[in-house]
C-alpha positions as CSV (number, residue, x, y, z in Angstrom):
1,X,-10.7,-49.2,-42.0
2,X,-11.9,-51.3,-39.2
3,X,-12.8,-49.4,-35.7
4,X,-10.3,-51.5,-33.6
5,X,-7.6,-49.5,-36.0
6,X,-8.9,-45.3,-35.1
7,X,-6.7,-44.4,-32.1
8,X,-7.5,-41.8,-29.5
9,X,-5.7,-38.8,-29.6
10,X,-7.1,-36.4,-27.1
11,X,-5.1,-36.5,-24.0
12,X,-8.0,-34.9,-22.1
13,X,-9.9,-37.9,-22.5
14,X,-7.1,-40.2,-22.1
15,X,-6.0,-38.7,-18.6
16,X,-10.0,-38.9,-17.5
17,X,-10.3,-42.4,-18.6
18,X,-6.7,-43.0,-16.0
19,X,-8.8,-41.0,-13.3
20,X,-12.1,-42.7,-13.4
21,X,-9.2,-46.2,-12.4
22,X,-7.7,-44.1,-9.1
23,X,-4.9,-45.4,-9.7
24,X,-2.3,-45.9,-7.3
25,X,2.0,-46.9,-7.5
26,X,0.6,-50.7,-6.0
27,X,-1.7,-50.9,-9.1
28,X,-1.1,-53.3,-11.9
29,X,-3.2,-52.7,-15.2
30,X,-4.0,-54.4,-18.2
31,X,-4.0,-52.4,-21.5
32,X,-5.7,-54.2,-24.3
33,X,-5.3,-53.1,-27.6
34,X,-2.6,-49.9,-26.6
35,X,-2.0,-48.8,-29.9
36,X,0.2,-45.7,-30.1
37,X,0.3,-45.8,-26.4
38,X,-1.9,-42.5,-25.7
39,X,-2.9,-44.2,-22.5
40,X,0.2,-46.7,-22.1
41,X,2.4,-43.8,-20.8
42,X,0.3,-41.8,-18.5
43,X,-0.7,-45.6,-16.8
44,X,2.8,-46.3,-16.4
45,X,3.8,-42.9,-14.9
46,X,1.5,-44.0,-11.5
47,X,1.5,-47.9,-12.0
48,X,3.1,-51.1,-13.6
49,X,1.0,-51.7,-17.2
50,X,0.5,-54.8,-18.9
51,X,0.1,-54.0,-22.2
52,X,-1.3,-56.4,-25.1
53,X,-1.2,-55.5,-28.7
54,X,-2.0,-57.8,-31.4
55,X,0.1,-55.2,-34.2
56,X,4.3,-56.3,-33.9
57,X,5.1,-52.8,-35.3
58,X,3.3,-50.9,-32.4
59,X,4.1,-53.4,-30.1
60,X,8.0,-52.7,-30.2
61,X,7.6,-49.1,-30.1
62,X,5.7,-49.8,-26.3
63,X,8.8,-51.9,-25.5
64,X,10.8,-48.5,-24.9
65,X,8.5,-47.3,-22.0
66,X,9.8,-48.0,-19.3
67,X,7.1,-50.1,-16.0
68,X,5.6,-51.7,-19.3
69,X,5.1,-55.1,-20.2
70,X,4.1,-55.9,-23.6
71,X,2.8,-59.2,-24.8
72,X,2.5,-58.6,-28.7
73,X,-0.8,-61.2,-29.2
74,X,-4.4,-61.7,-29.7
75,X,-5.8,-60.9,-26.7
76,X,-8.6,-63.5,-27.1
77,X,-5.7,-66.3,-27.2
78,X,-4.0,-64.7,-24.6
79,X,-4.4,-66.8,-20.8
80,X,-5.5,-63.7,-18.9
81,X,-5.4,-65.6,-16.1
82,X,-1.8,-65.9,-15.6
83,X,-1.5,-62.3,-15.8
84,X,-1.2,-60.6,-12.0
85,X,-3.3,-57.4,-12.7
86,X,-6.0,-55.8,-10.3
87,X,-7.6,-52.8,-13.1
88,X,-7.8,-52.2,-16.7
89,X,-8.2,-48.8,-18.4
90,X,-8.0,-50.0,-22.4
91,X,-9.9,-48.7,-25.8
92,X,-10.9,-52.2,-26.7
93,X,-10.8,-53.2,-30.3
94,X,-14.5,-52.4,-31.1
95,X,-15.0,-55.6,-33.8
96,X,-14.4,-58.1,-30.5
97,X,-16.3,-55.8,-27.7
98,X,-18.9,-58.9,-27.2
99,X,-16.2,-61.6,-26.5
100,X,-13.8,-59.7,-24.6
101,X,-15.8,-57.9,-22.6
102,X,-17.3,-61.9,-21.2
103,X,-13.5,-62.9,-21.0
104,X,-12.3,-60.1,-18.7
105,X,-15.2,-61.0,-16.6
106,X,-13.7,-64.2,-15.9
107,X,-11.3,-62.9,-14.2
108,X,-10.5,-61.1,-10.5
109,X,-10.3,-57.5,-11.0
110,X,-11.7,-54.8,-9.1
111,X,-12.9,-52.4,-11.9
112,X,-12.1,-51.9,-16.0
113,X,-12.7,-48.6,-17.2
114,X,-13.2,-48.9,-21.0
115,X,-14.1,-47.1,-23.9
116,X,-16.5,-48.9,-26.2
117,X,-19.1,-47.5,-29.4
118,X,-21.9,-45.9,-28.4
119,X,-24.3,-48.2,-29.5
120,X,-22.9,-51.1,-28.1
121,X,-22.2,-49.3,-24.7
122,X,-26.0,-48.2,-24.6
123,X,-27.1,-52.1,-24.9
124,X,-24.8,-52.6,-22.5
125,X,-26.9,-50.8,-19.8
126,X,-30.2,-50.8,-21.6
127,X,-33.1,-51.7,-18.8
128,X,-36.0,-53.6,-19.3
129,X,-38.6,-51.6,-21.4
130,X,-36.1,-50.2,-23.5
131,X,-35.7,-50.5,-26.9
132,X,-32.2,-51.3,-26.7
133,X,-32.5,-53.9,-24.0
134,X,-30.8,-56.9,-25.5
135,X,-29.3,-60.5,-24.5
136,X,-26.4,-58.3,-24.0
137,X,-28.2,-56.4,-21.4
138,X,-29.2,-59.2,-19.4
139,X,-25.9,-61.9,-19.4
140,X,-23.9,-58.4,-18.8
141,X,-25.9,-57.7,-15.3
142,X,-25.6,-61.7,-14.5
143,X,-22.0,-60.8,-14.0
144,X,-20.9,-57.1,-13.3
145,X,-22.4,-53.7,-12.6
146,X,-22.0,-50.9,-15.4
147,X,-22.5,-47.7,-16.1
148,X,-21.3,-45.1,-19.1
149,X,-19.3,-42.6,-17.7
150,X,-19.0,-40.2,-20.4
151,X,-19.5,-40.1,-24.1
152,X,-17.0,-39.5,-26.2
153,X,-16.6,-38.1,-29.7
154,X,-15.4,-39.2,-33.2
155,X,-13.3,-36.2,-33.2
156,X,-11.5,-37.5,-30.4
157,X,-9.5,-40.9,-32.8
158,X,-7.9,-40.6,-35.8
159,X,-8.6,-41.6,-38.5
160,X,-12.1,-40.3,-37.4
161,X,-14.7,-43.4,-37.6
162,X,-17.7,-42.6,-38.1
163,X,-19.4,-43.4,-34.6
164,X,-19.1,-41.6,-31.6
165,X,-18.2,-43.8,-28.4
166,X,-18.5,-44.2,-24.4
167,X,-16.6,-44.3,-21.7
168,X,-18.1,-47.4,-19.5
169,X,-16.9,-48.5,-16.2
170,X,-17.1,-52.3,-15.4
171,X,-16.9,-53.8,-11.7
172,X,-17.2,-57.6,-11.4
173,X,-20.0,-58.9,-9.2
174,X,-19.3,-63.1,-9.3
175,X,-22.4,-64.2,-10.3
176,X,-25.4,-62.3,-9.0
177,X,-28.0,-64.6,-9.4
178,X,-28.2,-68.0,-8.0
179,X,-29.1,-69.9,-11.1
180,X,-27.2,-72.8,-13.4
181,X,-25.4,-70.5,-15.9
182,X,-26.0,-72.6,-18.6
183,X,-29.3,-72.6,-17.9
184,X,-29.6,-68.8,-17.9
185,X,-27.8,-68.4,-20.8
186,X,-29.9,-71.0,-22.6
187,X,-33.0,-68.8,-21.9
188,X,-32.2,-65.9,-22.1
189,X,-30.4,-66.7,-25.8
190,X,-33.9,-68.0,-26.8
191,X,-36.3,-65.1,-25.9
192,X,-34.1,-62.4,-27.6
193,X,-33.8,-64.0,-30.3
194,X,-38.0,-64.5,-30.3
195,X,-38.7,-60.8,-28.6
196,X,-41.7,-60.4,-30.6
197,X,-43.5,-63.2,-29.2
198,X,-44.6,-64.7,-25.8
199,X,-42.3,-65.9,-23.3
200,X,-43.8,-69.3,-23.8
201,X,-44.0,-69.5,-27.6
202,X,-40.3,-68.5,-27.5
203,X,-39.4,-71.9,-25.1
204,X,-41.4,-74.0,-26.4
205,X,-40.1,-73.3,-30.0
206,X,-36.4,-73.9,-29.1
207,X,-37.6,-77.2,-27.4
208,X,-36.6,-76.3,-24.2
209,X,-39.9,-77.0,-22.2
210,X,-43.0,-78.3,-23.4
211,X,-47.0,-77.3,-22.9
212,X,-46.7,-79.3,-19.6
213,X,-44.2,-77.5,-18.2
214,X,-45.5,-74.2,-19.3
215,X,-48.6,-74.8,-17.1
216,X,-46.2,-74.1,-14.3
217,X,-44.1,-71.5,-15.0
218,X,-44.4,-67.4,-14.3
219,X,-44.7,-65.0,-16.5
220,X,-45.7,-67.0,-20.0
221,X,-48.0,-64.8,-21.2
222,X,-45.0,-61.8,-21.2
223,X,-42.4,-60.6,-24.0
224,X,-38.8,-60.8,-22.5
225,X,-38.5,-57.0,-22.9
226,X,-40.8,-56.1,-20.2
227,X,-38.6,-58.7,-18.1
228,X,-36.5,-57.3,-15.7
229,X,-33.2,-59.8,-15.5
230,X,-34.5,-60.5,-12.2
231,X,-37.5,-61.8,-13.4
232,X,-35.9,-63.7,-16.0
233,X,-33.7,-65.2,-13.2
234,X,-36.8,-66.2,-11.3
235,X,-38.3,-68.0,-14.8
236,X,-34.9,-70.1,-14.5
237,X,-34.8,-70.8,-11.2
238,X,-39.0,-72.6,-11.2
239,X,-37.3,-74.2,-14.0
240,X,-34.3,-75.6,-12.9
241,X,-36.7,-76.8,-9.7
242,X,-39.3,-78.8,-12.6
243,X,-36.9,-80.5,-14.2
């Protein structure tokens, strides 16, 4: 059984994950993935929930509870933008936390409060020098700030998977470095996926500069781990000025 299909059960966790939001009767927010609705009806006791739930059956059952809005969809077809919502609190289908997590970040909100597996969550907030510092790491600070509010255990879903997960609060920043995004992206896609070898080997191999070039750009001789994002920003921004 896939992850995306263990739901929560504690309510203690559930009614922590509601207060980490502060929620307030003006709030409007997005549920992805609601499930049984363990989290659906404490949100809509305080504000107005948009639910989205991919799983007809489940979805009609939400339909009852009343200052809920369901949309019965794929949330990755779903136009987010069209929706009128200011927080999320949602235990996100774990096989899609990559892509979804970069299409709420698209969006105006002021803060998501979702639960994601451990691992993932940990890569999420890895720092440079860490062995779990990852391309995810890096285009995830570009964007938002984050932090893991709590970890949370198996024995908290049913059926019980067998990972433990994290609470992780998400608040948008725009775009914190001043750099061509695709650029960015381009770079830092290429040193992770070379993070055994020298910044340089690593750009010259994926053809995106050349020995020339090399001559005149920081940190060459480094491996992208001990590369704060920072840093890597700076590589991108003497680039962007050379070509």
């Amino acid at each position: 059984m896939r992850l995306s299909q263990n739901f929560l059960i504690d309510e203690r966790v559930a009614e922590r994950q509601i207060g980490y939001a502060s929620l307030s009767k003006s709030d409007v927010v997005l549920e992805i993935g609601a499930g049984n609705g363990i989290l659906t009806r404490k949100i809509a006791k305080i504000a107005r929930v948009i639910a989205i739930e991919i799983d007809r059956v489940l979805a009609e059952k939400l339909k009852a509870l009343k200052n809920v809005e369901v949309i019965n969809e794929d949330v990755m077809g779903v136009d987010l933008s069209s929706l009128h919502f200011n927080k999320i609190i949602s235990n996100i289908p774990y096989h899609i936390s990559s892509p979804l997590t970069f299409k709420l970040l698209e969006e105006n909100f002021e803060i998501a409060i979702l639960m994601y597996q451990k691992e993932f969550a940990e890569r999420m907030v890895a720092k440079h020098g860490s062995k779990k510092y990852s391309r995810l790491s890096v285009m995830l600070y570009q964007k938002a700030d984050c932090r893991i509010l709590e970890y949370v255990p198996r024995t908290a879903f049913r059926p019980v998977p067998k990972v433990d997960s994290c609470i992780v609060e998400l608040k948008p920043v725009g775009k914190r470095f001043d750099v061509d995004g695709e650029v960015f992206s381009k770079v830092v896609a290429s040193l992770f996926s070379h993070r055994r070898k020298k910044i340089k080997n690593a750009l010259i191999m994926d053809g995106i500069i050349d020995e020339d070039v090399a001559q005149e750009l920081p940190f060459m001789e480094e491996r992208v781990e001990h590369l704060s994002p920072e840093q890597i920003a700076e590589l991108c921004k003497k680039l962007e000025e050379i070509k």
